[in-house]
C-alpha positions, -999 to +999 in steps of 0.1 A: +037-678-219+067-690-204+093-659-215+110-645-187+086-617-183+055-597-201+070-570-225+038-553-240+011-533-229+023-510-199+000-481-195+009-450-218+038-425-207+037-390-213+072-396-237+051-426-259+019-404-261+022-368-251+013-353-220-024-358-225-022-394-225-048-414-209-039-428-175-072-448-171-082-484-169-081-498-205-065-466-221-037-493-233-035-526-248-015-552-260-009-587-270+015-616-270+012-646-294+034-679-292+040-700-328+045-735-331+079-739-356+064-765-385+076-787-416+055-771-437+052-808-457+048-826-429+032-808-402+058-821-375+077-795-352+111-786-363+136-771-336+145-742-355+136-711-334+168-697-331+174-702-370+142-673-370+155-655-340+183-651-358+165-637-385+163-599-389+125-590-385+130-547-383+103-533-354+086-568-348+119-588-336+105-621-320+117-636-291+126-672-275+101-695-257+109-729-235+110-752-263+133-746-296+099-754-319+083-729-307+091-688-309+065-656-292+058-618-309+044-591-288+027-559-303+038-526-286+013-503-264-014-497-282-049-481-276-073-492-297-088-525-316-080-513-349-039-508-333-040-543-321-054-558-354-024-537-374+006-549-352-003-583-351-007-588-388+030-568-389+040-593-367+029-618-381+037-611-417+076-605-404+077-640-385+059-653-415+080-641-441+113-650-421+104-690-419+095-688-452+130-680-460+143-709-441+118-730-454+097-737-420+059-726-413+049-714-386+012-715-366-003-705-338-029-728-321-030-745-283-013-773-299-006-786-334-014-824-338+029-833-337+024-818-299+044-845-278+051-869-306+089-861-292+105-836-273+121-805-288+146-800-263+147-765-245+157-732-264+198-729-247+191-705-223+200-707-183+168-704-172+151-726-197+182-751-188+174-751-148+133-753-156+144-788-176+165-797-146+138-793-122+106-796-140+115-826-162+088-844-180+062-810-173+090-788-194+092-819-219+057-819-229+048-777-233+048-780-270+019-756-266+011-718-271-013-692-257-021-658-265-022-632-237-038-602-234-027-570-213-049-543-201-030-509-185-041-507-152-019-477-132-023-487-096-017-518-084-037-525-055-063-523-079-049-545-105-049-573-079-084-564-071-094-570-107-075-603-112-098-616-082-125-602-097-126-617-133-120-651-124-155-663-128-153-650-165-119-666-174-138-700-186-156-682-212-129-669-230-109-697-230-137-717-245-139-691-274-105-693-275-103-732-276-076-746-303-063-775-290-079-810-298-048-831-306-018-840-289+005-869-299-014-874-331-044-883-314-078-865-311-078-859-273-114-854-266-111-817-255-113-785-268-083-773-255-061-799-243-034-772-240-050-760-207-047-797-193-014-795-201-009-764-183-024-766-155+006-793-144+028-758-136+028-756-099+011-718-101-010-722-130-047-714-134-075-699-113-067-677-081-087-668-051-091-631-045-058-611-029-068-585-002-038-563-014-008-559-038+015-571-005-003-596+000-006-608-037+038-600-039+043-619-003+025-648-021+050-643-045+076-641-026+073-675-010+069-695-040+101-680-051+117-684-017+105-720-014+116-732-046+086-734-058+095-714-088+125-694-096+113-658-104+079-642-105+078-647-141+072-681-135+037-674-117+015-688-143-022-679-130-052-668-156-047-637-146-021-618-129-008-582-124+021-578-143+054-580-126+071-551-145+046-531-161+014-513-142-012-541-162-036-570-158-024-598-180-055-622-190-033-657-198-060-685-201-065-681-235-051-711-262-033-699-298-060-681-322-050-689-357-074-663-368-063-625-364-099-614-361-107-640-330-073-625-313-092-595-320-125-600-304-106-618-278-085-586-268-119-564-267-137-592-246-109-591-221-104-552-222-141-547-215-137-576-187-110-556-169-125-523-176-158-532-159-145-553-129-126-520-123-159-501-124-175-526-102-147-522-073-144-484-076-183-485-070-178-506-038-195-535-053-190-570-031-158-586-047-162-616-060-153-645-040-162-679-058-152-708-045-117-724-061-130-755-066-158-744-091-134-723-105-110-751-116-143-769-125-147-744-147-118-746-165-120-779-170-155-780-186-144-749-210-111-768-216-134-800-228-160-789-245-153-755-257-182-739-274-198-778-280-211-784-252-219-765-212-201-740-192-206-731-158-225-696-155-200-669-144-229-659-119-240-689-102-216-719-110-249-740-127-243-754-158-256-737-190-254-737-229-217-724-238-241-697-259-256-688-224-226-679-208-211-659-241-243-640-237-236-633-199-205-625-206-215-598-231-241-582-214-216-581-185-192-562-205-217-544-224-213-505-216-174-507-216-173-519-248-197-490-255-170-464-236-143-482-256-158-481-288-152-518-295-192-527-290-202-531-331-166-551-339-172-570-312-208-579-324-197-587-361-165-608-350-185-626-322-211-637-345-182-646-370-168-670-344-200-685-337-214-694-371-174-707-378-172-729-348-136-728-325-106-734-342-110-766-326-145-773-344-128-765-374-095-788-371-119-820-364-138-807-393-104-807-411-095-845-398-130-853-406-130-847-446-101-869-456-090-887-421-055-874-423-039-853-399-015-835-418-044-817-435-051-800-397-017-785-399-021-771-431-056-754-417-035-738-389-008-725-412-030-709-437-050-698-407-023-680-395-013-664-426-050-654-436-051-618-443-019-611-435-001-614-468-030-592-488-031-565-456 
């Protein structure tokens, strides 16, 4: 996510909710999903973002990203599964039904096959203008999109304590997530080639554990100070406490096409925050793996998805991708009980496994009659699945 800052997700307010809303770890919700701007003929990326921005879309207004082929949504708070799945299909039936009245597509995936054929040019915007200046190349080639989940968490020290803590995790989701085979018309080799993109950003992927909130904001501070980057929204890490809002936003994740695998995704990550919160208000020993495997990590989910090995979030070894989703699970387990998400999570999860990652499914696509054009139709119809009959 590139936008200037998260806008979803803060912790209810007693004006949103009443004044018995929860003010607990989990209690809200929300998610942000980035669309790649198509020919809907073609497949290739069209810079016509502002054409939709420009578009009247009611409650579910979308906003600008880096590049002008590619355009973000964000639900509002919400506190429950079945709240999530509704605003994203409202999303992105609004989004859908605007380019379809400017005769574009859209799609959300890591990266469509067009990804880096050419560059799109930045959306016209001052601070997308000065990232071009001084990123070059890096800003040329993010013809890619995530989806992010954020998890109300009301005190901050502890919000940094849980982005430390769910690092070892981070790997698995992302290889769930994985939707990224091809860049530049070509098959890459990876799962998620997206996250090799990424990781170029000067602050992107896996942290070490902060002490404290100051410490985590002096870190901050200096990369801004430095140069390094220009505001805090730039600070691209897996997992970060949000800069405006009292959350945990979970950003490793590629583009799920399908609504019900942004679904299982949000639970996963929920339950992830929810129980690394448990664990530190228990006094269990933070977690304090080493950075190396934790980039190593990445990597392996990034190439192989659910295809091949991952390393175990517990000891760094290499095991089955199955494996570590089962870990993961069993980590998660009783706060997906206390959040009620524990039989969704089992139908969609066994859904996603018997269908493969979008990226299984795209080669699968490539594979029947060898033309790439046919992945891009996948994604779009992928996209749209269930959201025109909801």
């Amino acid at each position: 996510m590139i936008g200037d800052t998260a806008r979803v997700a803060r912790p209810a307010t007693s004006d949103e909710f009443g004044d018995t809303a929860p003010n607990r770890v989990g209690a809200t919700i929300g998610v942000e999903e980035e669309f790649h701007v198509l020919d809907p003929a073609t497949g290739d990326l069209v810079p016509e973002a502002l054409t939709l921005l420009a578009h009247p879309q009611g409650d579910h207004d979308p906003e600008a990203e880096l590049l002008r082929s590619a355009i973000e949504t964000a639900t509002p708070v919400c506190r429950s599964l079945a709240e999530v799945r509704t605003e994203v299909i409202a999303s992105r039936r609004a989004l859908i039904k605007a380019a379809s009245e400017h005769d574009v597509a859209v799609a959300t995936a890591g990266t469509v096959p067009a990804s880096g054929l050419r560059s799109m040019g930045v959306f016209p915007k001052e601070r997308y203008r000065q990232m071009a200046a001084e990123y070059q190349q890096l800003v040329r080639e993010q013809a890619v999109c995530a989806f992010q989940v954020q998890v109300g968490v009301p005190d901050r020290d502890l919000a940094v304590a849980i982005v430390g803590q769910v690092q070892p995790w981070l790997p698995v989701l992302l290889a769930m997530s994985a939707s990224s085979p091809f860049f530049a018309d070509t098959d890459t080799g990876y799962s998620s080639y997206r996250t090799i993109i990424w990781s170029r950003w000067p602050t992107a992927g896996p942290v070490h554990g902060f002490r404290s909130a100051d410490e985590y904001d002096e870190t901050v501070r200096t990369l801004v100070e430095s140069g390094i980057i220009s505001d805090p929204g730039m600070v691209y890490f897996d997992a970060r406490p949000s800069a405006r809002y009292p959350t945990v936003e979970l950003r490793i994740t590629d583009g799920c096409p399908r609504v019900d695998d942004v679904v299982l995704l949000t639970a996963l990550g929920r339950a992830l925050v929810v129980t690394a919160a448990d664990e530190l208000q228990r006094g269990v020993t933070p977690v304090t793996a080493r950075p190396e495997l934790l980039r190593a990590a990445n990597w392996r989910a990034s190439r192989s998805g659910l295809s091949g090995d991952l390393l175990s979030p517990l000891g760094g070894e290499a095991v089955p991708a199955i494996e570590a989703v089962r870990l993961l699970v069993d980590h998660v387990g009783p706060a997906l009980e206390t959040n009620g998400d524990a039989d969704e999570v089992r139908v969609l999860l066994a859904d996603l496994l018997a269908r493969g990652t979008s990226a299984d499914r795209q080669r699968e696509a490539l594979r029947r009659r060898g033309t790439l054009s046919d992945v891009a139709t996948l994604l779009i119809a992928e996209t749209r699945a269930g959201v025109d009959d909801s």
